[in-house]
Backbone bond lengths (Angstrom), bond angles and torsions (degrees), N, CA, C in turn:
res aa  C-N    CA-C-N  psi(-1)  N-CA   C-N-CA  omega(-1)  CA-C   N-CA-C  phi
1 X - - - 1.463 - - 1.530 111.18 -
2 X 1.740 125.68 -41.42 1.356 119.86 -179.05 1.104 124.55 -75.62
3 X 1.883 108.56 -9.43 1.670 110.45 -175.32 1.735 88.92 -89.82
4 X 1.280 123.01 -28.41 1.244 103.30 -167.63 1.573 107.74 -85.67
5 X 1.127 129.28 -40.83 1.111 115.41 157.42 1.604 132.41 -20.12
6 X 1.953 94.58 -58.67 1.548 87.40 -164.87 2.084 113.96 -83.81
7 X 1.474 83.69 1.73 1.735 98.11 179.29 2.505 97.37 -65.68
8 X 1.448 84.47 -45.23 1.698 99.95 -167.28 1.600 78.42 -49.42
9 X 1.385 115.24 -76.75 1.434 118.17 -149.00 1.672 112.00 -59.04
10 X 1.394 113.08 -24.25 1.637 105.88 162.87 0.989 113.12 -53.13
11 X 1.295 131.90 -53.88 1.770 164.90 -135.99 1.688 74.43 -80.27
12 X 1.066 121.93 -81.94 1.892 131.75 -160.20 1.449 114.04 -58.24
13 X 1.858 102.34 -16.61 1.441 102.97 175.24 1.540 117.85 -99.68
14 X 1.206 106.50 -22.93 1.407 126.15 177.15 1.889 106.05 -62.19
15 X 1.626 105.93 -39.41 2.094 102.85 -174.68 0.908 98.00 -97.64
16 X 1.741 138.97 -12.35 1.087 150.40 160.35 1.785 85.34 -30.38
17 X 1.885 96.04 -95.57 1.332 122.53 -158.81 1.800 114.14 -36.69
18 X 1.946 95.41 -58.09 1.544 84.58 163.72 1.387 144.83 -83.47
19 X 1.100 127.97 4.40 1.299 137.65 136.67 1.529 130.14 -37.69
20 X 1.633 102.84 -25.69 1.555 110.32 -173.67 1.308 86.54 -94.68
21 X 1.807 122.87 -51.65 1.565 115.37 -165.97 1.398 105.50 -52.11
22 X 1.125 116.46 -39.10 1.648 110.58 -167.76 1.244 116.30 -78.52
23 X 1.486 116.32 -21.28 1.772 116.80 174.72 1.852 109.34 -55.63
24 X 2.139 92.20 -44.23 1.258 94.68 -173.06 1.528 120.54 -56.35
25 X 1.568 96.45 -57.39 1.262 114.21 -179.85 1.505 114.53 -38.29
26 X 1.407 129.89 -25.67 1.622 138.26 172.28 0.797 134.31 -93.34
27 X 2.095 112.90 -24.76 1.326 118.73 150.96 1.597 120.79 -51.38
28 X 1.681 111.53 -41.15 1.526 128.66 -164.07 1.326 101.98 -59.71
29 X 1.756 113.29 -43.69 1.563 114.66 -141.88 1.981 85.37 -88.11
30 X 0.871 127.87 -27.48 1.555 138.02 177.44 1.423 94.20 -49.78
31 X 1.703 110.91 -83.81 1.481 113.03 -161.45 1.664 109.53 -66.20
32 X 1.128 142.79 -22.91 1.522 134.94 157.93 1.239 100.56 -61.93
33 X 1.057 144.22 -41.87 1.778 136.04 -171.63 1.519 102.04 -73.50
34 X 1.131 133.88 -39.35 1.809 138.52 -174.76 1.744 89.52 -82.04
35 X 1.193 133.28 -32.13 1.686 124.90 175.77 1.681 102.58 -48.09
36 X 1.717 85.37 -64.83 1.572 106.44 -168.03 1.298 111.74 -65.12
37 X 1.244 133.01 -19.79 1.656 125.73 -161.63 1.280 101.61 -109.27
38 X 1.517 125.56 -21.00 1.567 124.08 -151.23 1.976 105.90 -126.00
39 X 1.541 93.94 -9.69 1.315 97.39 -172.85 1.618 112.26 -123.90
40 X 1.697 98.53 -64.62 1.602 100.35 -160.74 1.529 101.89 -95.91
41 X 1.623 143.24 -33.72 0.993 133.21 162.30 1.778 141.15 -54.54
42 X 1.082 79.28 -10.71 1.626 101.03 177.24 1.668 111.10 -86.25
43 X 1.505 93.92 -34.82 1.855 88.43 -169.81 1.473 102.90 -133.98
44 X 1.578 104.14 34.35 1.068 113.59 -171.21 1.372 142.35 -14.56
45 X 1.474 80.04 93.13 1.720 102.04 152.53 1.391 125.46 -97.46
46 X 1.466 100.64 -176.10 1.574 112.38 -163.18 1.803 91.10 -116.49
47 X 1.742 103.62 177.02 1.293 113.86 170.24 1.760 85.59 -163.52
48 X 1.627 90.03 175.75 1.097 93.85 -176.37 1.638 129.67 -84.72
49 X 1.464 124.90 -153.46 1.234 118.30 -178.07 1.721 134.62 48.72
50 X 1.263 127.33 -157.83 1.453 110.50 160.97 1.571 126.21 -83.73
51 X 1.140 114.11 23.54 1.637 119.47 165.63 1.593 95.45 -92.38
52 X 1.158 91.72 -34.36 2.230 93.77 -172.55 1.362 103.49 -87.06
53 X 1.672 130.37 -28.87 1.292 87.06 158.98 1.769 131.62 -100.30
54 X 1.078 80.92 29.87 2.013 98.26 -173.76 1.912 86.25 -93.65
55 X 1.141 116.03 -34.92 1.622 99.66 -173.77 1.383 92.82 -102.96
56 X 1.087 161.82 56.15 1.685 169.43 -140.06 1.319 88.54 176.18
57 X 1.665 146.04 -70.40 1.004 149.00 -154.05 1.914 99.66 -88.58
58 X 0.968 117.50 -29.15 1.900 128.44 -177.52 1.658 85.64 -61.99
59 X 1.596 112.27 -82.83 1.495 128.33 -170.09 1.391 121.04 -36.00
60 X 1.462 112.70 -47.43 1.691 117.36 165.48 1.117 110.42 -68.19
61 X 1.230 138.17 -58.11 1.576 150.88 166.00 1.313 137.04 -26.59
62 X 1.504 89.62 -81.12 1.500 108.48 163.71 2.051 87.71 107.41
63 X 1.278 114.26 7.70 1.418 126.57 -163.46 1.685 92.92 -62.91
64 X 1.295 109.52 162.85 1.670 102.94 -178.18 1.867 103.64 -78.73
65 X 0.787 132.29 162.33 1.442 124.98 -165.16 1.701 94.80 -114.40
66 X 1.065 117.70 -9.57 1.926 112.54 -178.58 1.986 92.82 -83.95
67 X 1.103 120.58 -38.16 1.764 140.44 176.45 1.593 102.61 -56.46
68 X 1.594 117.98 -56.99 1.377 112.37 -171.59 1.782 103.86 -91.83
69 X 1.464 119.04 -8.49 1.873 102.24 174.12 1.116 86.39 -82.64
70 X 1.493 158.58 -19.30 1.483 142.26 -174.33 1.446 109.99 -80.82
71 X 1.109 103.44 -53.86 1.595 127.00 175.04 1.215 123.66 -18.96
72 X 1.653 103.71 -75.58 1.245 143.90 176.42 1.215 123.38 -78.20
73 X 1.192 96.53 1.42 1.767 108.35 173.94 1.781 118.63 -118.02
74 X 1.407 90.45 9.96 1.780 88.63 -170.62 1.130 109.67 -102.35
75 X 2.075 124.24 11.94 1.129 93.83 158.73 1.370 109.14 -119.01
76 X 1.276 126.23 25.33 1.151 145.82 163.48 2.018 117.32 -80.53
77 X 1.017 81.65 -33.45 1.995 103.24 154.39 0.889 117.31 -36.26
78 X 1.940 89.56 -94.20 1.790 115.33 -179.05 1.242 112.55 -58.53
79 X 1.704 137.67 -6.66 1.338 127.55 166.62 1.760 103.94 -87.24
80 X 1.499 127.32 -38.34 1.210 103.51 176.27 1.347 109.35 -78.41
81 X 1.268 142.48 -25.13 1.623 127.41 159.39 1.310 134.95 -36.77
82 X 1.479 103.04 -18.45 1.468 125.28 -166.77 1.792 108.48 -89.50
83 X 1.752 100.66 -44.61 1.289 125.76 -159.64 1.607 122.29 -113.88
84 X 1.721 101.75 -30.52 1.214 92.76 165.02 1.747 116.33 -130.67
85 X 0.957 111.63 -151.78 1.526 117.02 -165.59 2.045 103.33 -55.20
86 X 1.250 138.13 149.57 1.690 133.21 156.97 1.555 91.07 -66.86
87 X 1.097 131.27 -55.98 1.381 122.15 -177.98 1.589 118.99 -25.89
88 X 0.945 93.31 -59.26 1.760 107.87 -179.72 2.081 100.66 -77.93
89 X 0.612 114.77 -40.17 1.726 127.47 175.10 1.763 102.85 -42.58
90 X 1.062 111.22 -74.79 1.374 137.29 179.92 1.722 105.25 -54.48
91 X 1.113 109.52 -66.81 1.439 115.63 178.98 1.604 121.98 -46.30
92 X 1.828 107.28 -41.64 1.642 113.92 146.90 1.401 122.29 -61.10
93 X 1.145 109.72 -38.04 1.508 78.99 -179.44 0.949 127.80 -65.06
94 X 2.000 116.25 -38.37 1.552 115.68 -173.24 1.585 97.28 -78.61
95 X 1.145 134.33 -19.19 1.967 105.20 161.29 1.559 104.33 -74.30
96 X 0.965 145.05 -53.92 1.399 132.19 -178.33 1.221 127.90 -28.64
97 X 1.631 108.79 -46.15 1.822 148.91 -155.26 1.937 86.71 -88.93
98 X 1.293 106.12 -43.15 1.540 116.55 -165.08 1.705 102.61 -70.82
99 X 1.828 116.90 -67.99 0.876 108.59 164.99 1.687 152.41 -40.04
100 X 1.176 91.38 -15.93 1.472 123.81 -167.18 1.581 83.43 -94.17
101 X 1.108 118.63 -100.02 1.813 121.93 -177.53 1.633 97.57 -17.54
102 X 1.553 130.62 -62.43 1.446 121.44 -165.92 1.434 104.54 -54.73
103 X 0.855 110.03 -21.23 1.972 113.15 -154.80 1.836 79.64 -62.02
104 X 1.410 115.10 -48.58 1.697 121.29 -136.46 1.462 93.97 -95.74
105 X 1.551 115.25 -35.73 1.512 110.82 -159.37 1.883 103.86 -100.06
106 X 1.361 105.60 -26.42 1.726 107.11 -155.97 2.059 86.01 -102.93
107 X 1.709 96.86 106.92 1.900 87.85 146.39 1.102 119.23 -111.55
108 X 1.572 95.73 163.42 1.364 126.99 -142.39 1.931 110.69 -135.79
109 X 0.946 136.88 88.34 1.600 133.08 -151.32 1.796 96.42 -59.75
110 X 1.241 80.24 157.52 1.954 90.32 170.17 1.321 127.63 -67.03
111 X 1.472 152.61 45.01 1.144 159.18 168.39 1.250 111.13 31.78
112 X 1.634 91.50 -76.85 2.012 83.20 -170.57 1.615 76.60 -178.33
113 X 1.709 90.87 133.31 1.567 129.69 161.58 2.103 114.05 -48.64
114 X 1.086 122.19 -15.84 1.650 127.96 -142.80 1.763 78.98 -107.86
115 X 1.524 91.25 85.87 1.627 103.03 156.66 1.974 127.44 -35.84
116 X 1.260 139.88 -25.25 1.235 130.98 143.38 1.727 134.65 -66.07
117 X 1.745 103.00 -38.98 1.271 103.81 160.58 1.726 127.32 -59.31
118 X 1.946 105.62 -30.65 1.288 110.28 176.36 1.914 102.77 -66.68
119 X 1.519 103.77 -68.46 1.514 92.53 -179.08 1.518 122.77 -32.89
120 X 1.433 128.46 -52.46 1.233 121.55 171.20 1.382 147.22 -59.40
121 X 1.347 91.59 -18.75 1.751 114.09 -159.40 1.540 87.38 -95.10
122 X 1.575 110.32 -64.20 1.539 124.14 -163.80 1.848 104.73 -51.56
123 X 1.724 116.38 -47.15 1.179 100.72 175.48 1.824 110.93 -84.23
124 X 1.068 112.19 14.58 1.824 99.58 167.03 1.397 104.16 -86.02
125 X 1.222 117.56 -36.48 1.345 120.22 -154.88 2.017 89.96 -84.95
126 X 1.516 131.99 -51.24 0.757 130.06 -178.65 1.669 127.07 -54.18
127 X 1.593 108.00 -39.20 1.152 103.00 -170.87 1.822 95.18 -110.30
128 X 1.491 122.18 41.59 1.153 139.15 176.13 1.839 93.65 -94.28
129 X 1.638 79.82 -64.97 2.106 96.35 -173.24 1.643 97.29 -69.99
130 X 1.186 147.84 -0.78 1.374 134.16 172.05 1.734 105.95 -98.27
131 X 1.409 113.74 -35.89 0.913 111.58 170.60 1.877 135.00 -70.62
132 X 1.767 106.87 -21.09 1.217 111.98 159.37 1.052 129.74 -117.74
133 X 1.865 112.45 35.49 1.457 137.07 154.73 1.280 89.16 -71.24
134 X 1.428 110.89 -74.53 1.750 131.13 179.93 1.605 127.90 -13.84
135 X 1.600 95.24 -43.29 1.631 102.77 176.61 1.253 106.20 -74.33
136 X 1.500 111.87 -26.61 1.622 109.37 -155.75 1.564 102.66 -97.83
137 X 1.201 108.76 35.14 1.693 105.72 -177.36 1.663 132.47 92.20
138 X 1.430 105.04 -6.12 1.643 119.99 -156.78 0.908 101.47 -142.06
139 X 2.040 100.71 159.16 1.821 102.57 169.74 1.282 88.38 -119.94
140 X 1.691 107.93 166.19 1.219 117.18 169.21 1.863 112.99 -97.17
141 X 1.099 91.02 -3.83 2.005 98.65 -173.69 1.281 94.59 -137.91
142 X 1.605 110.18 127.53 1.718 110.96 165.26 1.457 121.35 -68.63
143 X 1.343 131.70 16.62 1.198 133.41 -177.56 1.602 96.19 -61.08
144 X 1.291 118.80 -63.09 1.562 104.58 -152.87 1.666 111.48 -74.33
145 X 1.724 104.50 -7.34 1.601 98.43 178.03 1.467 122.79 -63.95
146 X 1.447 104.73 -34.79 1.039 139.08 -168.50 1.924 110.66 -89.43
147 X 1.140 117.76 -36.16 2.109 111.10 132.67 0.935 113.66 -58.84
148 X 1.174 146.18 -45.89 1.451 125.94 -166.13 1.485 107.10 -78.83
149 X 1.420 114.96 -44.01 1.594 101.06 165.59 1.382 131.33 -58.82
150 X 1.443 118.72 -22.85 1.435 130.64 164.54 0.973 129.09 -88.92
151 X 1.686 128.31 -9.49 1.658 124.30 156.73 2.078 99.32 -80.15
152 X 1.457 119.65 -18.75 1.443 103.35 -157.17 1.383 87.23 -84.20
153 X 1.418 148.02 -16.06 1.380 164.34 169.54 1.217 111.47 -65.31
154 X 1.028 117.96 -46.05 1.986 130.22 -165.26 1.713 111.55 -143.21
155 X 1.786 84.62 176.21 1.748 86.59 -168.48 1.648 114.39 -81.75
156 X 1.418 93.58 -4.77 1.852 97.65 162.00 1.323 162.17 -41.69
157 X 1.227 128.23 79.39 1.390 115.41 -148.94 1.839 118.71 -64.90
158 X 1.054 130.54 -178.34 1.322 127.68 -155.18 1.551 102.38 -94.89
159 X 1.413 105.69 -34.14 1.560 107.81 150.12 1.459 133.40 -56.20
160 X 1.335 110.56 -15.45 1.400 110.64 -172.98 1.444 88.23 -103.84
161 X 1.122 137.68 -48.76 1.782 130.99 -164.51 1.356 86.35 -59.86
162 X 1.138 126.33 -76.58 1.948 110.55 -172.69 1.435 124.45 -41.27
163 X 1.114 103.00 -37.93 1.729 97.77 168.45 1.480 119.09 -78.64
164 X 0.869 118.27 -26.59 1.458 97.74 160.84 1.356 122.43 -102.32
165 X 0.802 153.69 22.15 1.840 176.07 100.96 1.667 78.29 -29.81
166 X 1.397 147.36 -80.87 0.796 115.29 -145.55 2.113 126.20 -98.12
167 X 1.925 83.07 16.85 1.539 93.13 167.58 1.357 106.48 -78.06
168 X 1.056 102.56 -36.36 1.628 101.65 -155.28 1.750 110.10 -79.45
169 X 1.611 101.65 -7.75 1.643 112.34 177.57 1.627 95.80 -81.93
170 X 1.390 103.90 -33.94 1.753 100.29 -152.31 1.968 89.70 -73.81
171 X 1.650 108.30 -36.05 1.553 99.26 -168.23 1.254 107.97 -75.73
172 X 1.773 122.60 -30.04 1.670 99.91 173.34 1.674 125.86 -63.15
173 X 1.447 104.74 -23.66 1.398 115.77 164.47 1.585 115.57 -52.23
174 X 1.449 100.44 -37.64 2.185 96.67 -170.29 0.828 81.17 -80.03
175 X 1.621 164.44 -13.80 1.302 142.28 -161.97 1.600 108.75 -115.78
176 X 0.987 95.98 -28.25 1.776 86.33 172.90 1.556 120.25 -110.72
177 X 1.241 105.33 4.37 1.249 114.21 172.67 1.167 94.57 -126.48
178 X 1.311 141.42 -115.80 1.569 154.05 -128.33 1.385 111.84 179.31
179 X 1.384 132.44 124.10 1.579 116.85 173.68 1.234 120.52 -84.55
180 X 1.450 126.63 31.29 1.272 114.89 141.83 1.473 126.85 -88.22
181 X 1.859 102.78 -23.82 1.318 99.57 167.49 1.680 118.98 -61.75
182 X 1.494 115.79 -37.70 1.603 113.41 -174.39 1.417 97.06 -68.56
183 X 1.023 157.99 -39.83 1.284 170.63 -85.13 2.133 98.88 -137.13
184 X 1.348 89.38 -40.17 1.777 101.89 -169.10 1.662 77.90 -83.43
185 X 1.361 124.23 -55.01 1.404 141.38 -161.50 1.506 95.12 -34.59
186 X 1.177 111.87 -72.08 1.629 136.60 -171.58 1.512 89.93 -43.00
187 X 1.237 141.67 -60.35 1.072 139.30 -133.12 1.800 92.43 -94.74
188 X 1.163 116.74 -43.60 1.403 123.36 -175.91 1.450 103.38 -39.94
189 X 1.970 106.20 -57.52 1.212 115.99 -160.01 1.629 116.32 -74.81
190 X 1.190 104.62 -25.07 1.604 115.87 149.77 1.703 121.80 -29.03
191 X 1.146 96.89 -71.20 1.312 118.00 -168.69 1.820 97.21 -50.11
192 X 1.400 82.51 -57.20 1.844 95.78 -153.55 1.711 94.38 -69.94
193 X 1.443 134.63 -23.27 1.696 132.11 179.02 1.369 93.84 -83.50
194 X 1.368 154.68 -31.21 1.328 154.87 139.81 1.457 117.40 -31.62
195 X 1.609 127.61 -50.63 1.294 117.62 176.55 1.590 114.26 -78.44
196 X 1.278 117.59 -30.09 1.324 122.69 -176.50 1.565 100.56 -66.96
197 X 1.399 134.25 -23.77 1.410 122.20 -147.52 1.651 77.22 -96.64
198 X 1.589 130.12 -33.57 1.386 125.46 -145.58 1.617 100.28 -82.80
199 X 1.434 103.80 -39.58 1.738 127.58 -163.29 1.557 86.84 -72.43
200 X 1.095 139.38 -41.21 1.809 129.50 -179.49 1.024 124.39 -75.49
201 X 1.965 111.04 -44.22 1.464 118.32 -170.25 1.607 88.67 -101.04
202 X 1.595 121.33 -61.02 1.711 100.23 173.58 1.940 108.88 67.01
203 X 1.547 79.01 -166.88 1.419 89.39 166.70 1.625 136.70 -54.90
204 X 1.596 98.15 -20.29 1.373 111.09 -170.65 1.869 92.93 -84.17
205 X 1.353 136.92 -6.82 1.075 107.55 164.67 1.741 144.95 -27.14
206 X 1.088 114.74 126.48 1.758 118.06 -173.31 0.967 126.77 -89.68
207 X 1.471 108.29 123.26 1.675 106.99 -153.04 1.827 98.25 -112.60
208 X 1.265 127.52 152.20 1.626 113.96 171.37 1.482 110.35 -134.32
209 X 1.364 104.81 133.81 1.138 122.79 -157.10 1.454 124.47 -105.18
210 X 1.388 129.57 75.44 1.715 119.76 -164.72 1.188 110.19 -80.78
211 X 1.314 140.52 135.96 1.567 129.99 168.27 1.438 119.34 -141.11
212 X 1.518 109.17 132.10 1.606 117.41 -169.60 1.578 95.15 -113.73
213 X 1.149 82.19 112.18 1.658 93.85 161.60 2.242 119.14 -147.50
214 X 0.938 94.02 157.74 1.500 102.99 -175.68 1.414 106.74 -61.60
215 X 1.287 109.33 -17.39 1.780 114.21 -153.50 1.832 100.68 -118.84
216 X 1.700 109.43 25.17 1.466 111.61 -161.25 1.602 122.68 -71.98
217 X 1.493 106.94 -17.41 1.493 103.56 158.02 1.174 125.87 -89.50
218 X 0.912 119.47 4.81 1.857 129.29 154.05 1.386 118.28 -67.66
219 X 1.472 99.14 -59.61 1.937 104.40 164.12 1.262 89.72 -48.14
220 X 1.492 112.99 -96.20 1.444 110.09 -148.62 1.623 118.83 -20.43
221 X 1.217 93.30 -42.93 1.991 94.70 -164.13 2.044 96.73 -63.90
222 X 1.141 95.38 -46.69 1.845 111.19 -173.11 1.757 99.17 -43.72
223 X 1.393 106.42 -53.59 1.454 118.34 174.47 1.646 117.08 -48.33
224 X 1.112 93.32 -81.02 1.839 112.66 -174.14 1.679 93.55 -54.77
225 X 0.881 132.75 -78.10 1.657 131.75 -171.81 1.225 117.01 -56.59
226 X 1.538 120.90 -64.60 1.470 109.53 -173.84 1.508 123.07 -92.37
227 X 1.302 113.25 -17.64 1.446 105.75 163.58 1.623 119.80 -117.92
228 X 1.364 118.79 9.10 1.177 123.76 148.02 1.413 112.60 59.65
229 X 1.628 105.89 54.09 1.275 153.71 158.78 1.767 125.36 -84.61
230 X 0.860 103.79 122.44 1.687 105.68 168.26 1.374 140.18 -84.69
231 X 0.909 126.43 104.60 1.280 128.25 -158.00 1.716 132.96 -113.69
232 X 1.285 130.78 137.67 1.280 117.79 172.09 1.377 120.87 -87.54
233 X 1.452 141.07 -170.36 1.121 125.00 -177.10 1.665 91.07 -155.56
234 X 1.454 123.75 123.61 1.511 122.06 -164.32 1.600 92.87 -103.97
235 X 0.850 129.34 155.40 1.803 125.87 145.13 1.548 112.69 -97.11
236 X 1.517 107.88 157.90 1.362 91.39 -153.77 1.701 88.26 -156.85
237 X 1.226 113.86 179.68 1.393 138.25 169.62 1.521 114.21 -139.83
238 X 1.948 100.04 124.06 1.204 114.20 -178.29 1.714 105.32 -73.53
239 X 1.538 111.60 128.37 1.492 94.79 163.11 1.276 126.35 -142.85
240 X 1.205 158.11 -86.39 1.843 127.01 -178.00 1.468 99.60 -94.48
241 X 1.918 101.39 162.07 0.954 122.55 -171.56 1.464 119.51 -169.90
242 X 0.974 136.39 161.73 1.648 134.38 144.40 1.305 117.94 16.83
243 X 1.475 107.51 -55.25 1.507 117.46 -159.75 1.534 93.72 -121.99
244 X 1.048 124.79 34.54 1.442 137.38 171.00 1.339 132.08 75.64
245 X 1.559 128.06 -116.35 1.769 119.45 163.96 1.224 84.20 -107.54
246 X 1.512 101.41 156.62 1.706 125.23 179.81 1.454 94.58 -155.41
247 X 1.551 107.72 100.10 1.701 97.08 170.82 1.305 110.13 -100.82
248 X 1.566 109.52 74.03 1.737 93.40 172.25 1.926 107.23 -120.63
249 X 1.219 113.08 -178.80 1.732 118.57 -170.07 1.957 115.17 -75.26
250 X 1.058 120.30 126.22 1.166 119.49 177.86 1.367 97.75 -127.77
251 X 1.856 112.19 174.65 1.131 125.50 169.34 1.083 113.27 -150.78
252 X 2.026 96.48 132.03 1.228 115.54 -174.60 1.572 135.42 -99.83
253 X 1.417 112.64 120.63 1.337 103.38 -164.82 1.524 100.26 -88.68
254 X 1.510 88.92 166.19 1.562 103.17 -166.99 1.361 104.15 -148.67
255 X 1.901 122.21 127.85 1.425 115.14 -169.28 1.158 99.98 -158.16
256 X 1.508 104.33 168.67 1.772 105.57 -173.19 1.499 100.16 -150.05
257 X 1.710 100.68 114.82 1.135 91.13 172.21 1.548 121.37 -129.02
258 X 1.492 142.46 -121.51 1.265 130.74 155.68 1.077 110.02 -129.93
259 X 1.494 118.27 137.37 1.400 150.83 -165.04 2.116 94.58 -30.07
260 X 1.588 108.29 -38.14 1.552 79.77 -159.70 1.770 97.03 -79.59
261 X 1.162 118.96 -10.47 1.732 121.05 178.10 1.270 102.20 -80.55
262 X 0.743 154.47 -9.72 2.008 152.38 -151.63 2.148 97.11 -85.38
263 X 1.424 109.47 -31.29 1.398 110.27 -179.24 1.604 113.86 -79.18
264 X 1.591 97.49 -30.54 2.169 105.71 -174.10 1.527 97.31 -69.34
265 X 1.668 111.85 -46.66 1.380 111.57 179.99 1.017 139.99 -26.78
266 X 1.987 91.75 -63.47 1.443 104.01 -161.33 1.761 90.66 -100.21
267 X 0.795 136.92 7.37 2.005 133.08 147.33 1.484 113.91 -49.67
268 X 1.707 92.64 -47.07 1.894 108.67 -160.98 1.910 79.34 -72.37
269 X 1.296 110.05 -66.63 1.801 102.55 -149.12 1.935 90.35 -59.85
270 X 1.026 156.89 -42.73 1.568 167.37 178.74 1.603 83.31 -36.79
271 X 1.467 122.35 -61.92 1.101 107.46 -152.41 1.706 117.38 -73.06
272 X 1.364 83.87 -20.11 1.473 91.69 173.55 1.736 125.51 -76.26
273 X 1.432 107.24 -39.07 1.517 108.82 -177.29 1.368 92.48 -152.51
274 X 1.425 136.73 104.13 1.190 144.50 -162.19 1.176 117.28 -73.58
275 X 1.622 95.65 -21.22 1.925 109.11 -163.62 1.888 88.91 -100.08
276 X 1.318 140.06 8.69 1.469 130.12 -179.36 1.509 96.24 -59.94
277 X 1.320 73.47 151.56 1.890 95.50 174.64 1.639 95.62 -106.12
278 X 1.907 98.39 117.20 1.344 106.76 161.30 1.454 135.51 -111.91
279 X 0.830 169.88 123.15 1.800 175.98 97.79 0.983 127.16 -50.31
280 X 1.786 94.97 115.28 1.310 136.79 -168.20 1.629 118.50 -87.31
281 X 1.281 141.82 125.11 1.108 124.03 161.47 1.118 111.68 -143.41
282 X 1.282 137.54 171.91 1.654 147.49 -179.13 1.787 106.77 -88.80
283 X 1.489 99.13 141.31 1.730 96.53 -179.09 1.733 87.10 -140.53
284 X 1.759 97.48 144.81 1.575 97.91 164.97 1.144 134.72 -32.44
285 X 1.422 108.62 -63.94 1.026 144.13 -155.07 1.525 145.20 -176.32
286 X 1.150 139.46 155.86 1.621 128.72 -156.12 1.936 107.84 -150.95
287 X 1.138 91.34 147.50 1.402 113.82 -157.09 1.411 114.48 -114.09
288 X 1.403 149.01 103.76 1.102 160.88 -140.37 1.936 121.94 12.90
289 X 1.163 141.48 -110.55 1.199 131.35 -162.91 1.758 112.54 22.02
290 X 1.157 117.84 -158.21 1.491 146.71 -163.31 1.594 114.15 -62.20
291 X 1.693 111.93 -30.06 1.711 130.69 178.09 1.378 77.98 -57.55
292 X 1.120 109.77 160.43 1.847 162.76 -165.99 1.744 88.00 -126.39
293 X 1.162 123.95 95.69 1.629 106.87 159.26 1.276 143.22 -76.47
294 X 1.751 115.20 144.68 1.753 80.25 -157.21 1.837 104.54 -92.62
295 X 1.429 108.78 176.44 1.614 112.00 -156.51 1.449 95.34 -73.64
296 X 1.680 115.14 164.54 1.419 124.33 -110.31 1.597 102.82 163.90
297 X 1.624 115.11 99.34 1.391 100.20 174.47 1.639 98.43 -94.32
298 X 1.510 137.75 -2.27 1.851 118.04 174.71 1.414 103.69 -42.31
């Protein structure tokens, strides 16, 4: 009876989970299609990655651009099919397959003619829908499948394979177009690697929190019990200060929480010992304990 039970409750957590990926995944493929339909296809511009060269190849062409994001993305596919999860495989295609269908079926009016509002607007809105493809398990551009297969190969980081993948898009653009068009290009893709970084990490940014205070099993307990926080506990040695050397034992707490809790925290530990010493810093990312991780097709 308890295995079957807890089989049901996987089962309820599992359509739970994809139910959310797929909301995302439909919110994403919407707001990249209103980038593309309302901003940069109209007054054609470029962006980076394989959306930039799917509208690089549209603009010279005249090729349908829902034909070349599929196109141009299928071997960026069959390399994450190869390398990473079918889960995640499958889940790109139907945003890819999705975006592509919106391009043809969903209109969308022209926003506005004013080439800086397009660069800005077009990559918020674009790397809005790439960024909450992203939560939901999927990319909408094979650029980053294709870093991650080339930093796990080389000493390259995944930031660096996109940046240069996307010099070399922006210079065939100054050359076959004009470098003011690569130039807007650059700026688009700005925008849109800025919204994607905000729409993932966002609010859920991870903040870590060390704090020395005299009164540290009080925090701790305030932490772990009432706000139901996880915590480490360092041992430590006090040493110069104000009041000179003091070599005696303290303990240091240590916690990680997300950027929008980091203010309730440090109120709760203030209230406790006003004079604690706190330090704050930013971390990528975090790996099992008490964090909630945020969604993630690796």
């Amino acid at each position: 009876m308890a295995t079957s039970t807890r089989r049901a409750r996987i089962a309820r957590l599992n359509l739970i989970q994809n139910s959310q990926d797929a909301a995302l995944i439909a919110i994403g493929v919407l707001l990249a299609a209103v980038g593309l339909k309302a901003f940069l296809l109209p007054n054609g511009f470029l962006d980076g990655g394989v959306t930039g060269i799917s509208l690089l190849v549209n603009r010279l062409t005249g090729w349908s651009i829902s034909v070349l994001l599929v196109v141009i993305n299928l071997p960026f596919i069959l390399l994450a099919y190869r390398q990473l999860s079918k889960t995640f495989t499958f889940k790109t295609i139907a945003a890819i397959v999705g975006l592509a269908a919106s391009l043809v079926f969903i209109q969308v009016p022209v926003i506005t003619h004013d080439k800086l509002l397009i660069a800005i607007f077009g990559g918020f809105f674009l790397g809005a829908g790439i960024g909450m493809s992203i939560r939901g398990g999927a990319v909408l551009d094979g650029t980053e499948v294709l870093a991650l297969f080339i930093n796990r190969k080389t000493v390259l980081s995944v930031g660096e394979v996109i940046m240069y993948f996307n010099v070399l898009i922006f210079g065939v653009a100054a050359v076959l177009i004009n470098v003011e068009t690569a130039l807007y290009a650059m700026l688009t893709y700005l925008c849109a690697s800025k919204m994607v970084d905000f729409v993932i990490s966002g609010f859920e940014e991870y903040i870590a929190l060390t704090v020395i205070s005299d009164k540290s099993e009080l925090i701790r307990k305030t932490l772990t019990l009432k706000l139901r926080k996880g915590v480490t506990v360092f041992k430590g040695k006090s040493g110069y200060g104000k009041r000179g050397e003091i070599n005696s034992d303290i303990e240091i707490i240590y916690t990680v929480v997300t950027r929008l809790e980091v203010h309730k925290i440090v109120d709760e530990i203030e209230k406790i010992d006003e004079k604690a010493f706190i330090v704050q810093h930013n971390i990528n990312d975090t790996r099992g304990g008490m964090i909630k991780r945020r969604a993630t097709h690796h």
